[in-house]
MARGU-864979 format. One record per residue (C-alpha): residue in three letters; x, y, z. Coordinates in pm, whole numbers, padded with zeros to 5 digits, always signed. Example, Ala and Ser with C-alpha at 12.3 -4.5 7.8 and 13.67 -1.06 7.14 Angstrom:
REM MARGU-864979
ala+01230-00450+00780ser+01367-00106+00714
REM end
This chain:
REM MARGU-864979
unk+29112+08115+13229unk+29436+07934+13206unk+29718+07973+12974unk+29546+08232+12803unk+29259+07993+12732unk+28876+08041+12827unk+28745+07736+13000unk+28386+07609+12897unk+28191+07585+13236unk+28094+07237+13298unk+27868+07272+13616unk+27714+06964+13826unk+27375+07053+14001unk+27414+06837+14356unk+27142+06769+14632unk+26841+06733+14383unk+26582+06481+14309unk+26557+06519+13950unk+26228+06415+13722unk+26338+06348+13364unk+25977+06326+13316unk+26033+06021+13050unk+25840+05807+13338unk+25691+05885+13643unk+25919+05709+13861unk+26307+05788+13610unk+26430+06004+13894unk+26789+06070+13932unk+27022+06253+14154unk+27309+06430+13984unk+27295+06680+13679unk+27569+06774+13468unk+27519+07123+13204unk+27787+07266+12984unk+27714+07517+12672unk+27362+07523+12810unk+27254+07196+12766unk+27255+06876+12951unk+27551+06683+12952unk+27462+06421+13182unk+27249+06237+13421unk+27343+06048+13686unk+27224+05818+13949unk+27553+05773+14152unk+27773+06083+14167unk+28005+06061+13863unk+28338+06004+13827unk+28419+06305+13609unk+28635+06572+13804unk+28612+06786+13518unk+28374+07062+13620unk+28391+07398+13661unk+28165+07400+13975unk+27882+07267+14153unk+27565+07378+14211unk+27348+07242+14526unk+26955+07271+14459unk+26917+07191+14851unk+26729+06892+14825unk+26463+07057+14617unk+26250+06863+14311unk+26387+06926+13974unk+26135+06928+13673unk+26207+07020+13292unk+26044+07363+13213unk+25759+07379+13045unk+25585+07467+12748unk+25272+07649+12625unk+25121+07598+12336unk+24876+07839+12245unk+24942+08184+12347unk+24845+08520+12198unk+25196+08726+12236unk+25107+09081+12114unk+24819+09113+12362unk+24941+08933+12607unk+25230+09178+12621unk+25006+09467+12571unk+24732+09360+12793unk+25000+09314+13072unk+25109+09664+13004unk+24840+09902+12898unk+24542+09669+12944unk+24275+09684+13192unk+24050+09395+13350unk+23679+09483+13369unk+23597+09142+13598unk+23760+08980+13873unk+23674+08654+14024unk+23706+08660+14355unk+23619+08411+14616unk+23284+08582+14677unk+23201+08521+14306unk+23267+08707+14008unk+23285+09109+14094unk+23113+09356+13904unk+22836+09140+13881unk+22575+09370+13683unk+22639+09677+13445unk+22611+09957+13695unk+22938+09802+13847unk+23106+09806+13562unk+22981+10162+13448unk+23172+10253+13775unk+23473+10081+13695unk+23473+10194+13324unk+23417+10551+13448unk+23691+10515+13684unk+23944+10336+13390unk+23834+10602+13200unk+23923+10925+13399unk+24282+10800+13490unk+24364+10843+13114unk+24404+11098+12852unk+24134+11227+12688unk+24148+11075+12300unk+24332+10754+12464unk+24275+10408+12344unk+24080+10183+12633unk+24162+09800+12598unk+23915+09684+12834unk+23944+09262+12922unk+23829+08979+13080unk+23420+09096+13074unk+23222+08821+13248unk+22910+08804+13030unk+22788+08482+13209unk+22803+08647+13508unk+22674+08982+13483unk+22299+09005+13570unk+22157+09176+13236unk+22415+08867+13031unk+22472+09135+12772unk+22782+09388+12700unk+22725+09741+12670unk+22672+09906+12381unk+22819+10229+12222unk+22601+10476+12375unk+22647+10348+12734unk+23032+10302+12640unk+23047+10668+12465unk+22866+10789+12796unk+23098+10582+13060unk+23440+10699+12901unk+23346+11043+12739unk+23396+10940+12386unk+23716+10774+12335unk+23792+10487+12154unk+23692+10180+12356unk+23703+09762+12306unk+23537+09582+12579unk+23656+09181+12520unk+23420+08913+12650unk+23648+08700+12884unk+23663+08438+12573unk+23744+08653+12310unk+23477+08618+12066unk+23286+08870+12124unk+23315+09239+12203unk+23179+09592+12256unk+23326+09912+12096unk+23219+10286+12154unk+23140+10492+11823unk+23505+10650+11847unk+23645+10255+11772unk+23380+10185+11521unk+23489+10471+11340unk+23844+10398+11378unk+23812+10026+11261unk+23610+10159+10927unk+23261+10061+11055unk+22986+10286+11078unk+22830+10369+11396unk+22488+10490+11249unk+22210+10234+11308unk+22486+10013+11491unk+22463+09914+11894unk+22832+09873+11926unk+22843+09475+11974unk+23013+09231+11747unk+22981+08869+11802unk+23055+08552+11601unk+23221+08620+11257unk+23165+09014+11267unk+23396+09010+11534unk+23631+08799+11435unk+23694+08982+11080unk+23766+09262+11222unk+24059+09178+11503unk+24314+09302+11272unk+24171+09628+11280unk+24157+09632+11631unk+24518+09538+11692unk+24634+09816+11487unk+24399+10026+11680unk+24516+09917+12031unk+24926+09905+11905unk+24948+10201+11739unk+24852+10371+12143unk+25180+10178+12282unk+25465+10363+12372unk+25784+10265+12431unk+25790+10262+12759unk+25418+10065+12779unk+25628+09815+12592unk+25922+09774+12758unk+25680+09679+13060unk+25479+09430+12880unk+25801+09222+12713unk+25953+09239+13062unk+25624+09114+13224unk+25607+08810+12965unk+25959+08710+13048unk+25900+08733+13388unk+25610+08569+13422unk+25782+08274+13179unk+26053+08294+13484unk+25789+08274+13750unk+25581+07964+13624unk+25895+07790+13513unk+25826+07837+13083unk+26031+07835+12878unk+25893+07827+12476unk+25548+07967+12394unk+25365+07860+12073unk+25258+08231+11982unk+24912+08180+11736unk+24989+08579+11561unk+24810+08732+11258unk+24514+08924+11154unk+24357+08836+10795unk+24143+09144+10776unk+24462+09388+10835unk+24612+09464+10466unk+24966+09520+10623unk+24943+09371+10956unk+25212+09559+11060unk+25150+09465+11476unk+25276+09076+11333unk+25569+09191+11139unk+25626+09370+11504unk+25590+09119+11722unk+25815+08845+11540unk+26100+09071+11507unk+26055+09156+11875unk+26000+08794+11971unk+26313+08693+11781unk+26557+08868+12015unk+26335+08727+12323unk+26528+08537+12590unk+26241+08277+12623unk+26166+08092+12298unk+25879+08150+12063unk+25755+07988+11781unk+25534+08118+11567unk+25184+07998+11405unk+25051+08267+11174unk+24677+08282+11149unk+24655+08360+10751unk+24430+08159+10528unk+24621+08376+10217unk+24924+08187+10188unk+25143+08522+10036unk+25106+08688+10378unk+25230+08388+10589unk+25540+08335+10319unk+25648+08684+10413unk+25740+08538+10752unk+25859+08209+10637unk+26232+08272+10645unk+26255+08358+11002unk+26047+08056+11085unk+26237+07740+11277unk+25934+07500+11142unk+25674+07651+10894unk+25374+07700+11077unk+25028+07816+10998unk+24698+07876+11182unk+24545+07904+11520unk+24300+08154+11572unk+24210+08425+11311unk+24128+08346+10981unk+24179+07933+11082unk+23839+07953+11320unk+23568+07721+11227unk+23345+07827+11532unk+23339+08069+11803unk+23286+08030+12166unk+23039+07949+12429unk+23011+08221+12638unk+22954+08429+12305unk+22706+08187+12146unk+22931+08129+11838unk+23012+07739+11912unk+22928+07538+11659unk+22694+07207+11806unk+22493+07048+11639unk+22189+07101+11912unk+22078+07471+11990unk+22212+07654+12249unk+21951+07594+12576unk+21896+07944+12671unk+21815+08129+12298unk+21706+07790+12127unk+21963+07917+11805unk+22309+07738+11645unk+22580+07884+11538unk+22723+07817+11175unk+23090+07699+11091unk+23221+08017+10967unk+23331+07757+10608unk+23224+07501+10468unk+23407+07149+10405unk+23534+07225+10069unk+23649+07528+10167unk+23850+07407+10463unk+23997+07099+10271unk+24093+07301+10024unk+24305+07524+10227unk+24408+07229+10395unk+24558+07053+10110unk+24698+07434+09994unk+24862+07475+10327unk+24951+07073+10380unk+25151+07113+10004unk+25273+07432+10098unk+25525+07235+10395unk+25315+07366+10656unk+25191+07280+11001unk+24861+07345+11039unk+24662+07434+11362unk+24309+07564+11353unk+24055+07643+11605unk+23753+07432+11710unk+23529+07438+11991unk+23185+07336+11957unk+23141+06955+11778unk+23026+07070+11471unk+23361+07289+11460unk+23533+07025+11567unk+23405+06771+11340unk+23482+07055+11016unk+23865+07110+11066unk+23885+06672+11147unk+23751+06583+10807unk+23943+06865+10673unk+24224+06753+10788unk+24196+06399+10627unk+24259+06586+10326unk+24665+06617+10413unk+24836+06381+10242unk+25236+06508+10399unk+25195+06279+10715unk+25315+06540+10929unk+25172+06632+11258unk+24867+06899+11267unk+24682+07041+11578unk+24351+07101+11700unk+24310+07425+11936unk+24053+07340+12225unk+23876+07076+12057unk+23641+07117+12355unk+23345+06895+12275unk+23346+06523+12056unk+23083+06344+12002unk+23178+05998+11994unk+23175+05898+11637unk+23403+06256+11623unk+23600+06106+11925unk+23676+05759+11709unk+23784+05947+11411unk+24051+06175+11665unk+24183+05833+11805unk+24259+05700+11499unk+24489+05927+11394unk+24750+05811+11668unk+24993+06017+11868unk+25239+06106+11602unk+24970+06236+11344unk+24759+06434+11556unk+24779+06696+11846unk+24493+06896+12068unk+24550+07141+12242unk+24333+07221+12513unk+24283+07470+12824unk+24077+07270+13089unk+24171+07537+13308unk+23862+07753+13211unk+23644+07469+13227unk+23709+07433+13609unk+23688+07814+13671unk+23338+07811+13447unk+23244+07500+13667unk+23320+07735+14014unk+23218+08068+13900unk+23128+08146+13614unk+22868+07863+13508unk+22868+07945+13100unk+22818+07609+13011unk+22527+07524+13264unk+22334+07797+13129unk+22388+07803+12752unk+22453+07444+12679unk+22178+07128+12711unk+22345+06854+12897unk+22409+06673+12603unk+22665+06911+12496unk+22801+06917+12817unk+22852+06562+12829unk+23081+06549+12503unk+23382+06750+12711unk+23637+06516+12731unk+24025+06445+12840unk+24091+06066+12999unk+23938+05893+12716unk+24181+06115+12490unk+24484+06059+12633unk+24425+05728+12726unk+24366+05691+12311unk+24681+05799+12246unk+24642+06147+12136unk+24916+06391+12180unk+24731+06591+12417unk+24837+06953+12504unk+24758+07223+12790unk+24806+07516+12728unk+24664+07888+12848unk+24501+08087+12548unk+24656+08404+12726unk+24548+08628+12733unk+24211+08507+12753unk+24347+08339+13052unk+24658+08437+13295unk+24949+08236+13178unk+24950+08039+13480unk+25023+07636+13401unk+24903+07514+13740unk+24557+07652+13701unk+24488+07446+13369unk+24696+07131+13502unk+24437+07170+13810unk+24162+07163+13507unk+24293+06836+13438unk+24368+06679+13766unk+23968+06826+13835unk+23816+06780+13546unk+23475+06922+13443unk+23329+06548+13451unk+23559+06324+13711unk+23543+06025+13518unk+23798+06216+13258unk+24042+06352+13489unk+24409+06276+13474unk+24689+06234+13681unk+24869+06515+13816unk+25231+06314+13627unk+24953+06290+13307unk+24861+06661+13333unk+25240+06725+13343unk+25311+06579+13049unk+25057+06790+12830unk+25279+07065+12935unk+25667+06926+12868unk+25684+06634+12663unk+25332+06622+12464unk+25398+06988+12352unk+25784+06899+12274unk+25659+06682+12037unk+25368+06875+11862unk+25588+07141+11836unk+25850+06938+11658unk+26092+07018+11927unk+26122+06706+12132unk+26522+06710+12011unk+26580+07011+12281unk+26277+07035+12499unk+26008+06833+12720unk+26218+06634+12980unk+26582+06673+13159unk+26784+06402+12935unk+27182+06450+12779unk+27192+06660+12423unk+26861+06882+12569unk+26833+07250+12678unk+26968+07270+13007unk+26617+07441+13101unk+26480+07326+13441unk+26327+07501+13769unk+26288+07355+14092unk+26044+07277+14367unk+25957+07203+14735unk+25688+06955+14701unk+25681+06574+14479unk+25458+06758+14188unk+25334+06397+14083unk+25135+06336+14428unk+24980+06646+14514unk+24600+06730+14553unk+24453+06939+14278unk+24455+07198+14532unk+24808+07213+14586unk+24854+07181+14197unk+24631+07521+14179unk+24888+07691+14430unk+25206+07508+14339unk+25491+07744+14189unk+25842+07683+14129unk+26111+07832+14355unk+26350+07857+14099unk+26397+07864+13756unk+26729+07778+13508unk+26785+07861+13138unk+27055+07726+12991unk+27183+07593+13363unk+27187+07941+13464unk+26909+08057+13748unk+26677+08388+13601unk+26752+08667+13650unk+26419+08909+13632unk+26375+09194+13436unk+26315+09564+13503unk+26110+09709+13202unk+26327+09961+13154unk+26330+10126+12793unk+26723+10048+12796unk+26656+09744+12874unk+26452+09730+12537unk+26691+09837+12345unk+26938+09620+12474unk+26736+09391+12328unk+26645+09507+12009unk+27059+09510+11935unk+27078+09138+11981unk+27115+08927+11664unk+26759+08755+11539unk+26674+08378+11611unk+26441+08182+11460unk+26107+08157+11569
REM end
């Protein structure tokens, strides 16, 4: 302070080696941040002696935080607080590998919670577990002495529910094994949510928002692209929840709502930076793999079936053009190529020229791959999660056993970005841990060599690719003046590691606004702390 009047803090960050990320080799040395965002870079030191302060980042790397695209917010806060992983994989394999070991872990689960509880049960391996089925009601009803139970296959299209969470969801149990799959599960997610969120307490949630900020803190995030809604919930009262938490978040979130009925996503449209529609929910054409909902266009090797689209083409291009009119951004999910190939040609039905997404997009054929290309970077974005691919490709070995090798062979990434698409990573958490480093080592390793990228390329699809599929490019995706002052920092030269040092890399240290983080402690006052701040957009 002097005379009376507050300085602004204009700080210069010293002793780095700072990646703007705008090329691999635009480094500089000298950083200046004021009012949170970057107010210069420089080279040489500058000349200004206007600053408040310096700040040395010992000779560290500097890289702009990052971004990820496609994350489920309300379970990934819940899972991270109440939730409870069936499967590990371990460096032995994957562990429980058959149904009597996860009987014992169920039972276990079970017994360390009150009687009547709600048991969100994750991350079941069906690929790896001996019989390659879930359990059904009567085995679940038996393992966790009746209470309501939702087992999730580790890709989230299919599941297993005990008769208590059959009942609870409005299905009945008579006649019924337990097991949804394909578009019975899917229509019934909004159910579930309410199920699972109407068991948190406040304290269960004060853990889970402080776990997603730290974790943002630990991997050096800084915006999620939260994919949030459940068509089949009248209400949905867990998504009117979650954006007026997410709206008083430190980290920044912006929202995708999953509604095909344009009324419900309107009711969120004012607190919305961009408007933004789809993702997951009602905007799936397919499934999964693992769950044998993937639309191909060949049978799945191992039961000799397909899987439908769960529309057809007029359907999708009409709610295409409905949403496209409507000022929308549109992302829908699409795995297998027949999936893939429904949402493209939908798509060609927007006439706005604004940029729409693909989630996973994980196998083109390539007249499919030609018709992606052509839409150009500025038109198009996919967002992918190679990250699972690798783990499937070292433990888990989905696609080797469902999928003939011709479907295999239509998983792609070089020939993608090398088109020109705006190509994303992101995690699908929390199907998968939020970790960035684990899909960027998807990329660096891809499932087929030949399309591997770069470890600076891989980068990329996490700062500036999503910047600009996100329409935020103006504050986010590399360190330049007029952007967030958002950054973390780094031992090693990021851009020439191994993919195995890319799977163990973390950041040492991690700025918002030019200010290091500082972690939180879940603490209910904590929460409300929170909940008193004034609403952003999202």
């Amino acid at each position: 302070m002097r005379d009376g009047i507050m300085r602004k803090e204009k700080i210069l960050f010293t002793d780095g080696i700072f990646h703007s990320v705008k090329s691999q080799e635009d480094v500089f040395s000298y950083m200046a941040a004021e009012d949170g965002r970057i107010a210069g870079t420089y080279r040489e030191r500058p000349k200004d002696t206007g600053f408040t302060r310096e700040v040395s980042l010992q000779g560290r790397h500097v890289y702009p935080c990052l971004i990820d695209s496609h994350v489920h917010l309300l379970y990934t806060i819940a899972m991270a607080a109440m939730g409870f992983s069936v499967c590990e994989i371990t460096a032995k394999g994957v562990e429980p590998s058959d149904l009597a070991g996860i009987e014992r872990r169920l039972r276990a689960y079970a017994e360390s919670r009150k009687k009547g509880s709600v048991i969100a049960a994750n991350n079941y391996i069906l690929s790896a577990v001996k019989e390659r089925r879930l359990p059904t009601k009567e085995e679940l009803d038996s393992w966790c002495g009746g209470r309501p139970v939702v087992v999730y296959n580790i890709d989230g299209h299919s599941s297993a529910l005990s008769t208590e969470m059959l009942k609870k969801i409005g299905i009945d149990p008579q006649g019924h094994d337990g097991i949804l799959c394909g578009e019975a599960h899917e229509r019934v997610q909004g159910k579930l949510t309410d199920a699972i969120a109407a068991s948190i307490t406040l304290p269960v949630l004060a853990k889970g928002i402080a776990n997603f900020h730290n974790t943002c803190g630990d991997y050096g995030i800084t915006m999620v692209g939260a994919l949030e809604g459940n068509g089949d919930s009248v209400k949905d009262p867990t998504t009117a929840l979650i954006t007026a938490l997410a709206r008083r978040f430190d980290r920044e979130v912006r929202f995708y709502y999953q509604y095909m009925d344009l009324d419900k996503a309107k009711r969120f449209a004012r607190f919305q930076k961009q408007l933004r529609i789809g993702g997951c929910g009602d905007w799936e054409m397919d499934g999964s793999v693992g769950s044998h909902s993937a639309a191909f266009h060949l049978p799945f090797r191992d039961s000799g079936k397909t899987a439908p689209c769960y529309y057809s083409q007029e359907e999708v291009n009409e709610a295409v053009r409905r949403m496209d009119q409507a000022g929308y951004q549109i992302a829908s999910h699409a795995i297998g190529d027949c999936g893939v190939e429904r949402i493209l040609d939908g798509l060609s039905c927007a006439s706005s020229g604004r940029m729409h997404r693909i989630e996973h997009c994980e196998f083109v054929t390539d007249e499919t791959k030609e018709k992606l290309l052509a839409y150009g970077p500025q038109k198009l974005a996919v967002v992918m999660q190679p990250g699972y691919s690798w783990i499937d490709r070292h433990y888990l070995h989905t696609y080797e056993q469902f999928l003939p090798d011709e479907m295999v062979s239509e998983m792609r990434l070089r020939s993608l970005y090398d088109g020109g698409l705006c190509l994303c990573g992101s995690s699908d958490s929390p199907v998968q841990d939020m970790n960035p480093y684990v899909q960027m080592l998807g990329m660096v390793d891809f499932y087929h060599p030949a399309e591997s990228l770069t470890p600076y390329e891989a980068f990329r699809s996490y700062t500036l690719h999503p910047a600009q599929a996100m329409m935020e490019e103006k504050d986010y995706g590399t360190l330049e003046a007029g952007k967030k002052a958002d950054f973390f920092t780094a031992e090693q030269d990021f851009f020439r590691l191994s993919p195995a040092e890319i799977g163990e890399f973390r950041p040492v240290q991690t700025y918002y606004g030019g200010r290091p983080y500082r972690r939180k402690t879940g603490s209910v006052a904590e929460l409300f702390a929170m909940l008193l701040k004034k609403g952003k957009m999202v």
